[in-house]
PDB file as gemmi writes it, atoms N, CA and C in Angstrom:
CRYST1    1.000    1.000    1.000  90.00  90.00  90.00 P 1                      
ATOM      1  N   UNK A   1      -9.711   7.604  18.771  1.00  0.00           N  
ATOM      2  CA  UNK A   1      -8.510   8.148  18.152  1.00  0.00           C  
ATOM      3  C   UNK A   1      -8.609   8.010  16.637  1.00  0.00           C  
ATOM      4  N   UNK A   2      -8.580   9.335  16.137  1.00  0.00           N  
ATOM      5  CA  UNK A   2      -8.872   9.150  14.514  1.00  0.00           C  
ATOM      6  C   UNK A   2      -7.718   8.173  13.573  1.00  0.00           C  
ATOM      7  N   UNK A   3      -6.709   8.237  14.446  1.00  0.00           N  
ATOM      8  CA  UNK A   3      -5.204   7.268  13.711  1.00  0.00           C  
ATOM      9  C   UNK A   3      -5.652   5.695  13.820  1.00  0.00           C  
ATOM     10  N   UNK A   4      -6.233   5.222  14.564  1.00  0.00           N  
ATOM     11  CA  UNK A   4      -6.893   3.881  14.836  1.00  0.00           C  
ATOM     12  C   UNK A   4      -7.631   3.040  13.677  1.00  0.00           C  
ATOM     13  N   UNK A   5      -7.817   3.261  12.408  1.00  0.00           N  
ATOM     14  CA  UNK A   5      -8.325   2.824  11.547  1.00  0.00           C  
ATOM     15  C   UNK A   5      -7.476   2.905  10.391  1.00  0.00           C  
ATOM     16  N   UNK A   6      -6.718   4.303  10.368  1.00  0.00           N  
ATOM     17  CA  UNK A   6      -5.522   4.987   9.399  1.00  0.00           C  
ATOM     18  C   UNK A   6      -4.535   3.230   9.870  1.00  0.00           C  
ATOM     19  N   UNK A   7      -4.345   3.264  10.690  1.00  0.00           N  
ATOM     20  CA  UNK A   7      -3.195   1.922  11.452  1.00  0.00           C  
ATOM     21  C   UNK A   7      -3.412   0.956  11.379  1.00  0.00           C  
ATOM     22  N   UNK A   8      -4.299   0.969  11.335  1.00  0.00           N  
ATOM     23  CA  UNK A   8      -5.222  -0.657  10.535  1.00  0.00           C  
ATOM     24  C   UNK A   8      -5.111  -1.164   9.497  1.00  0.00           C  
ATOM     25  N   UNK A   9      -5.594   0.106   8.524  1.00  0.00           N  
ATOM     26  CA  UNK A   9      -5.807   0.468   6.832  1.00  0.00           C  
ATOM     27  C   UNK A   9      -4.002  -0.049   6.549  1.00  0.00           C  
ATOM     28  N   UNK A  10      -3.493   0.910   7.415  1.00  0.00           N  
ATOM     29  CA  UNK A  10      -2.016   0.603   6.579  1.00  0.00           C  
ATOM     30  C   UNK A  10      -1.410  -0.630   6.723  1.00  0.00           C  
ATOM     31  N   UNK A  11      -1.158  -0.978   8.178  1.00  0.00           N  
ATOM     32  CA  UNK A  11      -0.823  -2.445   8.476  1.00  0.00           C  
ATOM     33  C   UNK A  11      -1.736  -3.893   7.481  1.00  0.00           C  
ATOM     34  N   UNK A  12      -2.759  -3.745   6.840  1.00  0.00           N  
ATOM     35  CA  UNK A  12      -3.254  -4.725   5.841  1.00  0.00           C  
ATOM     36  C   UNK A  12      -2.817  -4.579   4.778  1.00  0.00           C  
ATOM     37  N   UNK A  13      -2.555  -3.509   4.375  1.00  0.00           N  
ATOM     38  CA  UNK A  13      -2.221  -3.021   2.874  1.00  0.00           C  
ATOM     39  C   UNK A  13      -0.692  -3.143   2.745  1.00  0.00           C  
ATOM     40  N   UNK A  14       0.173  -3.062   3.706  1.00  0.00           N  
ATOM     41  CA  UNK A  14       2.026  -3.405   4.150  1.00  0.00           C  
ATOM     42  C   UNK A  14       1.788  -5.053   3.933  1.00  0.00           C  
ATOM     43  N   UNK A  15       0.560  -5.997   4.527  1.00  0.00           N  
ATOM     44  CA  UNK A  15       0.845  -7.247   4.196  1.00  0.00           C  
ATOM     45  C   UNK A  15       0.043  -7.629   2.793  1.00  0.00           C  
ATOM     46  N   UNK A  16      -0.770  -6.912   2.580  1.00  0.00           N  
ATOM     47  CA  UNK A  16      -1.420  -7.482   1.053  1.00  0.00           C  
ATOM     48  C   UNK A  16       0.348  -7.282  -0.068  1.00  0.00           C  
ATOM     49  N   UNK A  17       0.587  -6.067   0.380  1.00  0.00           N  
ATOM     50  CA  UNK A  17       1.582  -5.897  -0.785  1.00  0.00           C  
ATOM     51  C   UNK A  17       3.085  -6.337  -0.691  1.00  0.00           C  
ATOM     52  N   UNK A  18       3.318  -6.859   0.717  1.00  0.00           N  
ATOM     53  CA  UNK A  18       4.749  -7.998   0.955  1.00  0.00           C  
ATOM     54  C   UNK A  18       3.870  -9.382   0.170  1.00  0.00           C  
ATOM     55  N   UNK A  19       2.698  -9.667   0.946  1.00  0.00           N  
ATOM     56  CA  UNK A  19       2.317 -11.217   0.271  1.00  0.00           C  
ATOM     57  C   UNK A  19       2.320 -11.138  -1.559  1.00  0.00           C  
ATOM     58  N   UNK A  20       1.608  -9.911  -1.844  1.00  0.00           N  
ATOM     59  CA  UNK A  20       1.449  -9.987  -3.283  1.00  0.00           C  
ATOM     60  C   UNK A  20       2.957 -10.041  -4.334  1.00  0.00           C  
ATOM     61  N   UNK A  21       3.959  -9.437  -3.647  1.00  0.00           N  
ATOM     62  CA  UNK A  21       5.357  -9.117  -4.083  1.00  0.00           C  
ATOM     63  C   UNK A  21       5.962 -10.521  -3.877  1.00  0.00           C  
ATOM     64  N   UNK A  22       5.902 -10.997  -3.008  1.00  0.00           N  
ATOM     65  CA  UNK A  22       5.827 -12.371  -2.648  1.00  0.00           C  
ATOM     66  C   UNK A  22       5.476 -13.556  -3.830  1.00  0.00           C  
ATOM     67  N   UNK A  23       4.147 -13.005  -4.386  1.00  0.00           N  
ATOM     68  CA  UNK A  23       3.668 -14.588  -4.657  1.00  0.00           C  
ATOM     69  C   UNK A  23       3.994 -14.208  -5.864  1.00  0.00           C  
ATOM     70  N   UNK A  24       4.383 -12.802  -6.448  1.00  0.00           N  
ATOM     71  CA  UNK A  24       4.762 -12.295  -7.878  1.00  0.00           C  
ATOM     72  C   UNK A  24       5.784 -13.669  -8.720  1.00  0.00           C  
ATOM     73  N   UNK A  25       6.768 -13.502  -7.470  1.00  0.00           N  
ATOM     74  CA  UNK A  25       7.867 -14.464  -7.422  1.00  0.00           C  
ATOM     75  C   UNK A  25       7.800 -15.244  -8.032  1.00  0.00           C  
ATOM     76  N   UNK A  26       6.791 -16.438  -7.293  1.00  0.00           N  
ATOM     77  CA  UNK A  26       6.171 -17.774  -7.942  1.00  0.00           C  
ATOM     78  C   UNK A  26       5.294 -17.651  -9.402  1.00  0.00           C  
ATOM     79  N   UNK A  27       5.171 -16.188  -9.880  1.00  0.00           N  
ATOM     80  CA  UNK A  27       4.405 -16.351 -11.344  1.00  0.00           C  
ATOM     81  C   UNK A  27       5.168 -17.373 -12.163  1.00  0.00           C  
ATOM     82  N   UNK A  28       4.468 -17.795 -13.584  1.00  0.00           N  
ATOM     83  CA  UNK A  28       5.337 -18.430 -14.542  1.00  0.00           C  
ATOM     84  C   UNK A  28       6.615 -17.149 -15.173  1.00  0.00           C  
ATOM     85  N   UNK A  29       5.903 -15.832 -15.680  1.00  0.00           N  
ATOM     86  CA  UNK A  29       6.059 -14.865 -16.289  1.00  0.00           C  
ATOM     87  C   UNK A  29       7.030 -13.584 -15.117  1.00  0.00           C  
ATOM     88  N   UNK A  30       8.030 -13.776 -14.548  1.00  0.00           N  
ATOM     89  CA  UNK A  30       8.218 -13.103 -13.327  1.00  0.00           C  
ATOM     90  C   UNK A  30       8.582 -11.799 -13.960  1.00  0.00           C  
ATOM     91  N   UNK A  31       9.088 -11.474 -15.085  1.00  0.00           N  
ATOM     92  CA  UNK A  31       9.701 -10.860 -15.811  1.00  0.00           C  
ATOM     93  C   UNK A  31       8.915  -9.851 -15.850  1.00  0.00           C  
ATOM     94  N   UNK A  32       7.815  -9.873 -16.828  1.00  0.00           N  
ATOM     95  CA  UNK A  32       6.229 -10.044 -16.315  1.00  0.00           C  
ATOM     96  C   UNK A  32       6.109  -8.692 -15.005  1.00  0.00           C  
ATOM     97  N   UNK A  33       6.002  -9.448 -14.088  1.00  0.00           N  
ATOM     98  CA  UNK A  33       5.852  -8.830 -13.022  1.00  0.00           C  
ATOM     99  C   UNK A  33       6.373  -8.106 -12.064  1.00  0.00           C  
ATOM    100  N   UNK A  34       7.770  -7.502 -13.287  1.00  0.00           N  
ATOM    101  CA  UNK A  34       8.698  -6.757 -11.875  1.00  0.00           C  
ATOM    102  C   UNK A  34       8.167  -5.253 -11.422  1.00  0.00           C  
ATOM    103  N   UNK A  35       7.688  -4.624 -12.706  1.00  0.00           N  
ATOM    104  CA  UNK A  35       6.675  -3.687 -12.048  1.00  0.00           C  
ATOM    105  C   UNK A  35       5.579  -3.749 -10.739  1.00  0.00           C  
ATOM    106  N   UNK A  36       5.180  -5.180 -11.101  1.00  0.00           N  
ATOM    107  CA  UNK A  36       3.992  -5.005  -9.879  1.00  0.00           C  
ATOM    108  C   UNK A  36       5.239  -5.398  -8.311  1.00  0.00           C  
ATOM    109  N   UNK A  37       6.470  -6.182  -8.236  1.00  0.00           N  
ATOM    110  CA  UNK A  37       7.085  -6.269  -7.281  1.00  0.00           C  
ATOM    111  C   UNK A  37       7.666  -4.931  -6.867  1.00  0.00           C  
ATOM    112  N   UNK A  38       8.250  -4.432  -7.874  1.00  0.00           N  
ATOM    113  CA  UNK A  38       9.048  -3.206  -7.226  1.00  0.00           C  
ATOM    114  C   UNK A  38       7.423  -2.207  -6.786  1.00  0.00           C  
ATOM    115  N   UNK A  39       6.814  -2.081  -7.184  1.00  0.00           N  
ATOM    116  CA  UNK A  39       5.466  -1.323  -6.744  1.00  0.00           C  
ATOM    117  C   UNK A  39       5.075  -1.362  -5.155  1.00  0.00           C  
ATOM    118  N   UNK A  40       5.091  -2.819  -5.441  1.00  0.00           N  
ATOM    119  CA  UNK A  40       4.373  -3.199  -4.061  1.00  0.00           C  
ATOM    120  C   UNK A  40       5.337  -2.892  -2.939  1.00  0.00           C  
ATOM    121  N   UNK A  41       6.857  -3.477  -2.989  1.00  0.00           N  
ATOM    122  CA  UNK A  41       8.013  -3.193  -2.168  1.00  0.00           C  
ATOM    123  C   UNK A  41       8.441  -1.514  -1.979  1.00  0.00           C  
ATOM    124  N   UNK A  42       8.057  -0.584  -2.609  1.00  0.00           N  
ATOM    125  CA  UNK A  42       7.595   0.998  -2.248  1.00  0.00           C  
ATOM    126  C   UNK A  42       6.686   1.257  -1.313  1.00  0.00           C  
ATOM    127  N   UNK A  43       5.172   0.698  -2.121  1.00  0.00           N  
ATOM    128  CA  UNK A  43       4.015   0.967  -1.100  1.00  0.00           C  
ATOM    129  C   UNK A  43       4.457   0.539   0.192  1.00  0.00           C  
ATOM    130  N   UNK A  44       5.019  -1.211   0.613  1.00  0.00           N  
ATOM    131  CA  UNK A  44       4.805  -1.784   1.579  1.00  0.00           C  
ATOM    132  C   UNK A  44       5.339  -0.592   2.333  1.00  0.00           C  
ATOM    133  N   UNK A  45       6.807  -0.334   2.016  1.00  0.00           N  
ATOM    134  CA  UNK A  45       7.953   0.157   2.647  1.00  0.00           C  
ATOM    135  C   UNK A  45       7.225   2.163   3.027  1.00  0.00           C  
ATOM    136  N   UNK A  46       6.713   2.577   1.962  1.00  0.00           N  
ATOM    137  CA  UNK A  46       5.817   4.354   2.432  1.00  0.00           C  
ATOM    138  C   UNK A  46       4.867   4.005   3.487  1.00  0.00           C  
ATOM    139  N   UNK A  47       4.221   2.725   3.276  1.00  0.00           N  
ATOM    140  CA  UNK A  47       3.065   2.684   4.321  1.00  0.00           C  
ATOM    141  C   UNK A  47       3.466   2.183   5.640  1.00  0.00           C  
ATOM    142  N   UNK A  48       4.811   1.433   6.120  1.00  0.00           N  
ATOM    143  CA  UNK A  48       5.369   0.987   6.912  1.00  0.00           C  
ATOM    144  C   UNK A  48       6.284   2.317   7.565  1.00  0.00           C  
ATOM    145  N   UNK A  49       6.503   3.123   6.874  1.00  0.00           N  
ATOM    146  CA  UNK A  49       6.956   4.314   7.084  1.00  0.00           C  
ATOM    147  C   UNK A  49       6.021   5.776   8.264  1.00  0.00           C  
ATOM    148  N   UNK A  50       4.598   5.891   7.537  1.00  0.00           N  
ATOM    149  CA  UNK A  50       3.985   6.109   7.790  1.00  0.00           C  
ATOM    150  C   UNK A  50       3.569   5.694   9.139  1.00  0.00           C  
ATOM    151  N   UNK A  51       3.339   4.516   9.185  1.00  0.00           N  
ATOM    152  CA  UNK A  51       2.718   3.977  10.018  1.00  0.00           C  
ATOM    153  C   UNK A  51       3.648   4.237  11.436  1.00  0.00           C  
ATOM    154  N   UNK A  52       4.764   3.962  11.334  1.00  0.00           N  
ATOM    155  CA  UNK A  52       5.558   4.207  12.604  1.00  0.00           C  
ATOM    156  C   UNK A  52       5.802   6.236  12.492  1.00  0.00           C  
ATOM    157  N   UNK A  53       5.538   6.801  11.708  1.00  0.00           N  
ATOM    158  CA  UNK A  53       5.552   8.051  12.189  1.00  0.00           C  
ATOM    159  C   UNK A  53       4.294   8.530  13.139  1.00  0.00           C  
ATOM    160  N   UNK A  54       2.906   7.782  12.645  1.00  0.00           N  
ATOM    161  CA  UNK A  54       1.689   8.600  13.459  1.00  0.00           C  
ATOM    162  C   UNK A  54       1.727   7.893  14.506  1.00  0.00           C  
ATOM    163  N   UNK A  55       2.368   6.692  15.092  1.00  0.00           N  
ATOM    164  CA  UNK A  55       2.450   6.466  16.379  1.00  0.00           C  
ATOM    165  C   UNK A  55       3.236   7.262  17.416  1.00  0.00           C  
ATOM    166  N   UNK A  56       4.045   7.883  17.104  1.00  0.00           N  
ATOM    167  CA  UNK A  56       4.981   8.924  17.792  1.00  0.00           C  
ATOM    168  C   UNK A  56       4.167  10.127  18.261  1.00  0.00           C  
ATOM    169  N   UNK A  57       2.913  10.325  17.330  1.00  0.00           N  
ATOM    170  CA  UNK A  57       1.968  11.232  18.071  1.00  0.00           C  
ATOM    171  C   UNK A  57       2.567  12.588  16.894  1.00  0.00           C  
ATOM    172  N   UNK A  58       3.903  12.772  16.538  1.00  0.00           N  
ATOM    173  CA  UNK A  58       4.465  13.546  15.198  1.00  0.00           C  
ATOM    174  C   UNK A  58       3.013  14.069  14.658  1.00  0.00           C  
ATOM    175  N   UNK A  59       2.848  15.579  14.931  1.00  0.00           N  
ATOM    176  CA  UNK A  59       1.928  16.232  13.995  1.00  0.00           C  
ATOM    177  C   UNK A  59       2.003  16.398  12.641  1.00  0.00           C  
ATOM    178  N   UNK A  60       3.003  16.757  12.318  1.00  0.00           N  
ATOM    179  CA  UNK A  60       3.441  17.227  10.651  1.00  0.00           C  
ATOM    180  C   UNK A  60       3.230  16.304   9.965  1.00  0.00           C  
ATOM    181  N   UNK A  61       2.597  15.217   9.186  1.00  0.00           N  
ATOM    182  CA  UNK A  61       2.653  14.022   8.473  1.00  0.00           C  
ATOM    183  C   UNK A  61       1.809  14.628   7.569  1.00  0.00           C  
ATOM    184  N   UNK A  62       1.171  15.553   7.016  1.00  0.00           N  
ATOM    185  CA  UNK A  62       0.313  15.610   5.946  1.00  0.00           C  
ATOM    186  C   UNK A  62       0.944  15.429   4.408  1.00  0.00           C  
ATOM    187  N   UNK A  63       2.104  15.894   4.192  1.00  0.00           N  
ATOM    188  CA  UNK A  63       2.851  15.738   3.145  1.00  0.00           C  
ATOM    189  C   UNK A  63       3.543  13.810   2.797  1.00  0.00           C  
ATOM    190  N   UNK A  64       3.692  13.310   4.433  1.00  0.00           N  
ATOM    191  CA  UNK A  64       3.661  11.762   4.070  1.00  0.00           C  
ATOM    192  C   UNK A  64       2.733  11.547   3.720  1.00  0.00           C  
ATOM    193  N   UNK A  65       1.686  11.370   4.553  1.00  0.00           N  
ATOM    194  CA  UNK A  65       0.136  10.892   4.205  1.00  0.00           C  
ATOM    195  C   UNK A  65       0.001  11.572   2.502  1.00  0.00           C  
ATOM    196  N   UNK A  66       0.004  12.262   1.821  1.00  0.00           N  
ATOM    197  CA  UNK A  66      -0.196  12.684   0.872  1.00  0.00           C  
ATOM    198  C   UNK A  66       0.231  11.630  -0.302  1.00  0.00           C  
ATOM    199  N   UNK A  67       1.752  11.728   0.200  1.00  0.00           N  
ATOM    200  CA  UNK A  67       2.786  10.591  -0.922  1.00  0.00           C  
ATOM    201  C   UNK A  67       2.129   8.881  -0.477  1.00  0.00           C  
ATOM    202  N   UNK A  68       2.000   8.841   0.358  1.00  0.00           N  
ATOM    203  CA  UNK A  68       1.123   7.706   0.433  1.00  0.00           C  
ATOM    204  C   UNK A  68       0.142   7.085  -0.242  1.00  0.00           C  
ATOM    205  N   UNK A  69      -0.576   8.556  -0.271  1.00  0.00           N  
ATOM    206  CA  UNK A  69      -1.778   7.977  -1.246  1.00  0.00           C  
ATOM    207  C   UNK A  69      -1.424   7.933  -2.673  1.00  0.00           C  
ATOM    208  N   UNK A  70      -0.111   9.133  -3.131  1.00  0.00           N  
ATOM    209  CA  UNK A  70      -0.126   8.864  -4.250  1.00  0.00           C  
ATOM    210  C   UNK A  70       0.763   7.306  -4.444  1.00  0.00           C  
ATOM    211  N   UNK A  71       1.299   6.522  -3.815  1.00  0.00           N  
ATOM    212  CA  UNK A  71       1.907   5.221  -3.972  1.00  0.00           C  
ATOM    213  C   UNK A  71       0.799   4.188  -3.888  1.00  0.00           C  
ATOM    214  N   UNK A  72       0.100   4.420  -3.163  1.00  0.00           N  
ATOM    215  CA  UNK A  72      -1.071   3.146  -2.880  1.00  0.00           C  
ATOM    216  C   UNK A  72      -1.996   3.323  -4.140  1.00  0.00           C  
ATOM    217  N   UNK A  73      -2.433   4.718  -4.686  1.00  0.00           N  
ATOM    218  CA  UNK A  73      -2.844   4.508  -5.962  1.00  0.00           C  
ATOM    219  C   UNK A  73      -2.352   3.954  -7.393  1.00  0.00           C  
ATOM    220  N   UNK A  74      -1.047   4.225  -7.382  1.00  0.00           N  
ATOM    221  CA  UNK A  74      -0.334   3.432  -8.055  1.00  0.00           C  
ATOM    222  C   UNK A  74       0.026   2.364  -8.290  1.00  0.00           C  
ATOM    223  N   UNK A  75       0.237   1.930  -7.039  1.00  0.00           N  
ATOM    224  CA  UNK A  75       0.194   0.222  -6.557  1.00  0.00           C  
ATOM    225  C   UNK A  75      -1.173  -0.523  -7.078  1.00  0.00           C  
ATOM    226  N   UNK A  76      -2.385   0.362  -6.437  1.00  0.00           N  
ATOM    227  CA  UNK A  76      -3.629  -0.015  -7.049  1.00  0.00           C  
ATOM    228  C   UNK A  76      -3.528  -0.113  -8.341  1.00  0.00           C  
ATOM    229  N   UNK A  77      -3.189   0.756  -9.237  1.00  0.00           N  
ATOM    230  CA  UNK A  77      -3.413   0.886 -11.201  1.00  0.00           C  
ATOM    231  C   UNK A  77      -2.069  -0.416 -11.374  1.00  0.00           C  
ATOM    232  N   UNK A  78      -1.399  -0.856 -10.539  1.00  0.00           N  
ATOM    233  CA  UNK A  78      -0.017  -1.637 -11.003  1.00  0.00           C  
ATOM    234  C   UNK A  78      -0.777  -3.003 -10.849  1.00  0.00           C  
ATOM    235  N   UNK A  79      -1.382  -3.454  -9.805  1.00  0.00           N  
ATOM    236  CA  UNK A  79      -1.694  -4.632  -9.278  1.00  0.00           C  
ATOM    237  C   UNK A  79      -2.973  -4.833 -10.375  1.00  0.00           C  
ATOM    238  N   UNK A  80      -3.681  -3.774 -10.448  1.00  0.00           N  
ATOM    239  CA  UNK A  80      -5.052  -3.855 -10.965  1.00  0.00           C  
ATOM    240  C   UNK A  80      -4.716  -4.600 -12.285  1.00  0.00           C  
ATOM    241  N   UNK A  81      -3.908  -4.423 -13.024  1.00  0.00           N  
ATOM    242  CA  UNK A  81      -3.104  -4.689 -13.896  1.00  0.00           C  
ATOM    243  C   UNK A  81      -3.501  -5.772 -14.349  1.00  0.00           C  
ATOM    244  N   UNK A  82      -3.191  -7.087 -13.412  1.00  0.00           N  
ATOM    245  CA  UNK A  82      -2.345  -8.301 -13.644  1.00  0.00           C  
ATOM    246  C   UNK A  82      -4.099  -9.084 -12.796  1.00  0.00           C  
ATOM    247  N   UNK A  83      -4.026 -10.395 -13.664  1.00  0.00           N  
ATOM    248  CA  UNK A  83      -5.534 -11.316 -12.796  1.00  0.00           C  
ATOM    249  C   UNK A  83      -4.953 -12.058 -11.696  1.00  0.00           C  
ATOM    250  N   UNK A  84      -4.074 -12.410 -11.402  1.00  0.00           N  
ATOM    251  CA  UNK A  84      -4.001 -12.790 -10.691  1.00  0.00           C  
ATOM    252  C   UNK A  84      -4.710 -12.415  -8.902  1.00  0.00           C  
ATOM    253  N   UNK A  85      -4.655 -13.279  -8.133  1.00  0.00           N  
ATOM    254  CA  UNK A  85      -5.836 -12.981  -7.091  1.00  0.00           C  
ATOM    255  C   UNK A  85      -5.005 -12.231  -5.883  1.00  0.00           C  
ATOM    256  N   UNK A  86      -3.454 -12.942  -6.320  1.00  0.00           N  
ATOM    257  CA  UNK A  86      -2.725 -11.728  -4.962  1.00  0.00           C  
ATOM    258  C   UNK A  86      -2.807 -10.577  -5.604  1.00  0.00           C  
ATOM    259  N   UNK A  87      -2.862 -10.134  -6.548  1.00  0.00           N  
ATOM    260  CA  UNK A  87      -2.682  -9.191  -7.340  1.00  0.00           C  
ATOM    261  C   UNK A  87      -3.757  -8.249  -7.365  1.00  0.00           C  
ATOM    262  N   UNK A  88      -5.185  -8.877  -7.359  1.00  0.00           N  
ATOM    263  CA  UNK A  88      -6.245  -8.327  -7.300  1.00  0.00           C  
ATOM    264  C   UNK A  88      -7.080  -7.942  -5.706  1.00  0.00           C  
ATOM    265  N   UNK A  89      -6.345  -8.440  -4.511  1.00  0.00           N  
ATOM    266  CA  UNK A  89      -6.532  -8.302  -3.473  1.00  0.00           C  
ATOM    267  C   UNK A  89      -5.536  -7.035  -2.848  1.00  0.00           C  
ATOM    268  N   UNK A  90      -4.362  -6.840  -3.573  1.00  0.00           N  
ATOM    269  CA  UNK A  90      -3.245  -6.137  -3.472  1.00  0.00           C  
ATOM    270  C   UNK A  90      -4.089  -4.880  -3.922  1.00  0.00           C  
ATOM    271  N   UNK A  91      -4.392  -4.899  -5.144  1.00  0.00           N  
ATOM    272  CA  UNK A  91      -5.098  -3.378  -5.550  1.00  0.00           C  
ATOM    273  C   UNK A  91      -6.045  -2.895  -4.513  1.00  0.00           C  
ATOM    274  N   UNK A  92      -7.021  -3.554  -4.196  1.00  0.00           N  
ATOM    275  CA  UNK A  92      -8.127  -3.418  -3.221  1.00  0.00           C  
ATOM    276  C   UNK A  92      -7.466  -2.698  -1.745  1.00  0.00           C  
ATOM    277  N   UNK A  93      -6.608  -3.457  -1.181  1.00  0.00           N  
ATOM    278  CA  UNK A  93      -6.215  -2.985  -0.151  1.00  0.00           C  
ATOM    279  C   UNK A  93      -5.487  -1.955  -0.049  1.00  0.00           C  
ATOM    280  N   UNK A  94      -4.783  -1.283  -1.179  1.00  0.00           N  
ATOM    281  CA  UNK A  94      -4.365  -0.194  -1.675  1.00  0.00           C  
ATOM    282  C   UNK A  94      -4.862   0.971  -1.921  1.00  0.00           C  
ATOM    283  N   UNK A  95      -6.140   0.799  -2.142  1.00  0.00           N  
ATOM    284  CA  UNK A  95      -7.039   1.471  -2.920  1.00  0.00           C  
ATOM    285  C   UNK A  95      -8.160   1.828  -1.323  1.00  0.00           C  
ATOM    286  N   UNK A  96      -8.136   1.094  -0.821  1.00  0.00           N  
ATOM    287  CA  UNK A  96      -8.912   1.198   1.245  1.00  0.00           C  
ATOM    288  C   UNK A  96      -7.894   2.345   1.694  1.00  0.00           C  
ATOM    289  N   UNK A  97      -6.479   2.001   1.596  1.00  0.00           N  
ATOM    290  CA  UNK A  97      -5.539   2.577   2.105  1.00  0.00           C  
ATOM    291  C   UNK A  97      -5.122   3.995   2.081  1.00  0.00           C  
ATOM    292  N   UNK A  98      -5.341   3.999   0.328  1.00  0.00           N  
ATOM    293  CA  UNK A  98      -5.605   5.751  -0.064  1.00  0.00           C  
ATOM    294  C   UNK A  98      -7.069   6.197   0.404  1.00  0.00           C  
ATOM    295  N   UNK A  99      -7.996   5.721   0.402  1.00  0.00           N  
ATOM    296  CA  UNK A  99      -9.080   6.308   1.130  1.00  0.00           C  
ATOM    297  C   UNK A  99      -9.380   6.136   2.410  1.00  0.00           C  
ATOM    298  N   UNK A 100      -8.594   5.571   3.197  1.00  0.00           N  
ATOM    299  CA  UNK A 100      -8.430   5.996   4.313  1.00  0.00           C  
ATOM    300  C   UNK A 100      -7.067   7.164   4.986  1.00  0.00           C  
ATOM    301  N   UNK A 101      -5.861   7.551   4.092  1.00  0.00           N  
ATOM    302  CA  UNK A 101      -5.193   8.287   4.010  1.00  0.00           C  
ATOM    303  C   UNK A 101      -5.983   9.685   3.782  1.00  0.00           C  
ATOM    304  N   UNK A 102      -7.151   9.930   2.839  1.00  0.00           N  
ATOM    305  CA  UNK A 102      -7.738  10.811   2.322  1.00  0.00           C  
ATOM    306  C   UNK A 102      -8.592  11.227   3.463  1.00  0.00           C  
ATOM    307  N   UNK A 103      -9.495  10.534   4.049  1.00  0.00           N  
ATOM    308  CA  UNK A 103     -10.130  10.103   5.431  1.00  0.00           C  
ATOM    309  C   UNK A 103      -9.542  11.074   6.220  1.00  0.00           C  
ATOM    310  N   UNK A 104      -8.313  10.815   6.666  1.00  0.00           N  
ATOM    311  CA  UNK A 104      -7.392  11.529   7.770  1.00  0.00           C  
ATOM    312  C   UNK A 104      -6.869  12.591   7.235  1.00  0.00           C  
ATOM    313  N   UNK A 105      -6.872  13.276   5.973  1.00  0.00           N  
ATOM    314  CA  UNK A 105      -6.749  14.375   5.852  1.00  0.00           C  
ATOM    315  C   UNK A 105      -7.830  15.584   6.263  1.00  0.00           C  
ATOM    316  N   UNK A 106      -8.815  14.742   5.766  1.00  0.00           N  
ATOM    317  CA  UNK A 106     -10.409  15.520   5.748  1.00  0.00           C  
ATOM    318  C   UNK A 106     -10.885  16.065   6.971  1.00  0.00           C  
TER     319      UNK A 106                                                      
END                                                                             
C-alpha cells in the first residue's frame, strides 16, 4: 500500500514537531522561539490532519498533501533556524515528510 510509509513519514514528523514545540518551552530565550512553536503546532496539527484523511481510503487529498508539504517545508526553514537538537531533528523530520508527501504525489 503506497499510503504505508506516507503514515509513517507523517506520524514521526506530528511527534518530532509536538516534542520540538514542547522543549521550545523549556528554552532560556522562549520569546525567541515562538515562531518555531507556532510552526511546529501547524505542521503537527496539517500532518495529523492528513494523516486521518488517507486512512478513510478519501481519494481527493492531492491539494492537502500539497499544503502539507508546503508547511513541513517551512517548519523545516523555521526549525533549521535555531541549534538547538529538538530543533534540528524537527527540521529533518519535516523535511522526510515533504519528500515523502512529494513521493505520493509522483
Amino acid at each position: 500500500m503506497r499510503n504505508e510509509k506516507l503514515l509513517s513519514t507523517l506520524g514521526n514528523c506530528i511527534n518530532h514537531c509536538n516534542y520540538c514545540a514542547d522543549a521550545c518551552l523549556d528554552e532560556d530565550n522562549v520569546k525567541m522561539m515562538k515562531d518555531c512553536i507556532r510552526t511546529d503546532r501547524v505542521c503537527a496539527e496539517v500532518c495529523s490532519t492528513l494523516n486521518q484523511v488517507l486512512v478513510t481510503g478519501y481519494k481527493n487529498v492531492d491539494g492537502l498533501v500539497k499544503y502539507c508539504i508546503e508547511i513541513c517545508n517551512a517548519c523545516a526553514d523555521e526549525c533549521g533556524k535555531h541549534e538547538h537538537q529538538h530543533c534540528q531533528d524537527c527540521a529533518k523530520a519535516c523535511r522526510e515528510c515533504a519528500e515523502a508527501c512529494e513521493a505520493y504525489l509522483a
